[in-house]
PLY file of the C-alpha trace (Angstrom):
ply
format ascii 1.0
element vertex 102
property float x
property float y
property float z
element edge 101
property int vertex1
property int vertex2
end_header
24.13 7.92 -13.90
22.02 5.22 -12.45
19.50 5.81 -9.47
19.86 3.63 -6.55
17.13 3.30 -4.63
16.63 2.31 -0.84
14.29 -0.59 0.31
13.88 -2.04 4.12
13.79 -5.83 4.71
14.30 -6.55 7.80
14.33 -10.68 8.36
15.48 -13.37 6.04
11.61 -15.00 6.40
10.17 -11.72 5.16
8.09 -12.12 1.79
8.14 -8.39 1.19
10.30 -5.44 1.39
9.30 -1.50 1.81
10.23 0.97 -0.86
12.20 4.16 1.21
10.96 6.86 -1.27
9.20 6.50 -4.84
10.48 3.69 -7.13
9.64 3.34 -11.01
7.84 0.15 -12.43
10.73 -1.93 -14.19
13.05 -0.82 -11.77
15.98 -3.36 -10.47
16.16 -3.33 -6.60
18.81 -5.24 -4.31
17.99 -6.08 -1.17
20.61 -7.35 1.69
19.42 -8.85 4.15
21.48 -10.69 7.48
23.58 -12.41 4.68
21.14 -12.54 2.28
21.00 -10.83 -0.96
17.74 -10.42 -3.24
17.22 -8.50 -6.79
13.83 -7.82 -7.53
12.37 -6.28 -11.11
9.35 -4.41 -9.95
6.39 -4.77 -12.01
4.42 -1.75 -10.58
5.01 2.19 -9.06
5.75 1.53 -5.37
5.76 4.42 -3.16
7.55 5.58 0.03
6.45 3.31 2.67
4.45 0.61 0.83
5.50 -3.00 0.03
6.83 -5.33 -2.80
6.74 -8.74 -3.11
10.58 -10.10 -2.99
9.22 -14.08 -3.43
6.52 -15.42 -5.14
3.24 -15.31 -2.49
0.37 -17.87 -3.13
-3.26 -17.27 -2.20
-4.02 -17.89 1.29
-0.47 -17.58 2.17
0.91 -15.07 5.24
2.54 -11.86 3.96
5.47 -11.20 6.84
7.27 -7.78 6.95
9.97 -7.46 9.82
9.52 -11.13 10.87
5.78 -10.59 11.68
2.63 -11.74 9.72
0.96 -8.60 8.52
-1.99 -10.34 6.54
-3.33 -12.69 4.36
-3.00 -12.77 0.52
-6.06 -12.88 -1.29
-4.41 -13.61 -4.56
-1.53 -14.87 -5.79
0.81 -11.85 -5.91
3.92 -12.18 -8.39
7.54 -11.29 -7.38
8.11 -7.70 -7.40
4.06 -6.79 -7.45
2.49 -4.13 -5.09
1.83 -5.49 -1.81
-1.55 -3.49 -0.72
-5.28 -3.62 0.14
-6.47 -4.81 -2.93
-4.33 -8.37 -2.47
-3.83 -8.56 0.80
-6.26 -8.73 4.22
-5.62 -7.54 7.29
-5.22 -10.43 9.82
-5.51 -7.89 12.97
-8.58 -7.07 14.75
-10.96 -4.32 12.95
-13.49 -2.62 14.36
-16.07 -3.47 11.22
-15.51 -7.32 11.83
-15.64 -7.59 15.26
-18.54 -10.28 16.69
-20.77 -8.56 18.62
-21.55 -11.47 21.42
-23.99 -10.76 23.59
0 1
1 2
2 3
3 4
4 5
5 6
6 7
7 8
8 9
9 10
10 11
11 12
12 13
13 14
14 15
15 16
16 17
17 18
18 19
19 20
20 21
21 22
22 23
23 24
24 25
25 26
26 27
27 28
28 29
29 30
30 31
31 32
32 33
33 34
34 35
35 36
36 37
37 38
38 39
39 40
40 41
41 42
42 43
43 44
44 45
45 46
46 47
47 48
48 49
49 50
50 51
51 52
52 53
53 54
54 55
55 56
56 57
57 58
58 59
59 60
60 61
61 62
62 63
63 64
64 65
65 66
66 67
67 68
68 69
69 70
70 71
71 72
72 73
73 74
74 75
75 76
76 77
77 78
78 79
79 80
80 81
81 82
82 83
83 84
84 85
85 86
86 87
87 88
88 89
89 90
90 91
91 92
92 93
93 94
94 95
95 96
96 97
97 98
98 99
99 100
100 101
């Protein structure tokens, strides 16, 4: 019997999707989304709650998750790749980074 696994994508724009429990590397995913239907071999372990790339995302490039930019990617991340600290930055305010203008 074959496992189907949930995902969330939320917008048509979005360049990721969110795994809704633990999915296997090589895994085939479907996403639907308003109309629009994505399959997606997944090249690493994604866990509940983090992200995959459904498209291709160049360096520099927004990631966008439910229609909003989440961050920047610091590499070039390859459909179906882990979508996670160690390719993407945060484009939000943090604490660590904040100017200290006097």
């Amino acid at each position: 019997m074959e496992t189907v696994y949930k995902t969330v994508m939320m917008k048509p724009q979005d360049n990721v999707a969110v795994a809704l429990s633990n999915i296997p590397a090589g895994t085939v995913v479907q996403m639907k989304c308003r109309g629009k239907i994505m399959t997606v071999k997944l090249k690493d372990l994604i866990e509940f709650g983090h992200k995959f790339a459904v498209v291709p995302i160049k360096s520099g490039e927004d990631v966008i998750k439910y229609g909003e930019v989440i961050g920047l990617a610091v590499k070039d991340i390859a459909v179906g790749e882990h979508v996670h600290i160690h390719n993407v930055e945060g484009k939000r305010g943090r604490g660590d980074k904040m100017s200290h203008a006097k």
